[in-house]
Structure formats: C-alpha cells, structure tokens
N, C-alpha and C positions, 0 to 999 in steps of 0.2 A: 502452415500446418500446425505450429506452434499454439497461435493464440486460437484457433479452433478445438485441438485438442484440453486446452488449458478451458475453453468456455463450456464445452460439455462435461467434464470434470465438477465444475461450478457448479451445474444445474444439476449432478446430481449429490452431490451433494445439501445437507439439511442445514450447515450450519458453518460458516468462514468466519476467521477471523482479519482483519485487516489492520495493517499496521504501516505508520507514515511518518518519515522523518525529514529532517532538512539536513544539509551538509554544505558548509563552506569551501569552495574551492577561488578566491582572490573574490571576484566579483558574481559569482556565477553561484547559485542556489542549485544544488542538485538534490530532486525529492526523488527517491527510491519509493515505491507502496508494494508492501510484500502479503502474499495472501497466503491461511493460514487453514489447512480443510481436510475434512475426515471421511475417507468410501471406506465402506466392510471390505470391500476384498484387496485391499490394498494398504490400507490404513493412513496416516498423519501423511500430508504431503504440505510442502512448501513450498513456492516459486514468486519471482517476482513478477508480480502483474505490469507494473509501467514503472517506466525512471525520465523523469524528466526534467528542466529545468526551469524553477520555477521567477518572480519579479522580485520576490523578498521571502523569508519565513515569519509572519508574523501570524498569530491564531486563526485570525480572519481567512486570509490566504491560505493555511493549509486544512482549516475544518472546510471551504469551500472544494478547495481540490478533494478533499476524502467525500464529500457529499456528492460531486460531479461523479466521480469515479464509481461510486456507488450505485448510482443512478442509470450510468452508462454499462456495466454490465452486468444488471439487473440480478445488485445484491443486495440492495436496502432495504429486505422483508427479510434476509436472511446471514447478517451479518454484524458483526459486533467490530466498533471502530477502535484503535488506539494509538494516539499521538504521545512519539517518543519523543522525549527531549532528553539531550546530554549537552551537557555543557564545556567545552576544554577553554581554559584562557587559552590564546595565541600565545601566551611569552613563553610558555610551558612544553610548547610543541618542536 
C-alpha cells in the first residue's frame, strides 16, 4: 500500500527532487535514494523511495542507478538528480 500510495503522490506532483548516496558498511555498499516533492494541499514531503545495496560506489554505478530509478518510476521528465558525497576517513570513526 506503501509504494502505491508513494507513486500516485509522484504523479501528482510537478516537480521531485531525487537524492542518492552511498554508505560503507565493511564490504557491503548501501545506496539509500530519497525523494524530495511538493502537493498544494499538503505541502514538502520526504520519503525514501529504495535503499539497496549496491557492487561499489563509483560515479558510473550510482548516475546509472539514479537514471534506472528514474526511468522506473516514471520521473525523468520531471525530476531533478543529486549525488551526495561525504567523505569520513575510517581512522576517525
């Protein structure tokens, strides 16, 4: 009921923002993509679209997953992308 309610949200909506990072957990890449969207009668909402786990974070691989993602529910006429990076050394954690 979740991602139904979350997809007609989408479409009505005019305008999403999409946002995609990577996170180190030992060997294991976990990409969170959080969507970012404006209704009148309700106003700014946030949720996360997918979290999954991806083979590496290298540009390639995560502009492909944001383009995939994009494509798949049908926001890439009406959505603006952005790839976070933060950085922490390990020695420091």
């Amino acid at each position: 009921m979740f991602a139904a309610e979350l997809r007609q949200e989408l479409d009505e909506a005019n305008f999403v923002s999409v946002t995609i990072d990577a996170s180190n957990r030992k060997e294991v890449k976990i990409v969170p993509v959080v969507v970012r969207y404006f209704l009148p009668d309700v106003g700014v909402k946030v949720k996360l679209l997918e979290f999954k786990s991806l083979p590496g974070e290298t540009a390639a691989i995560l502009s492909e997953k944001l383009v995939s993602i994009l494509e798949q529910n049908e926001l890439k006429e009406k959505s603006l992308g952005c790839v976070q990076t933060i950085v922490t050394p390990t020695s420091e954690v």
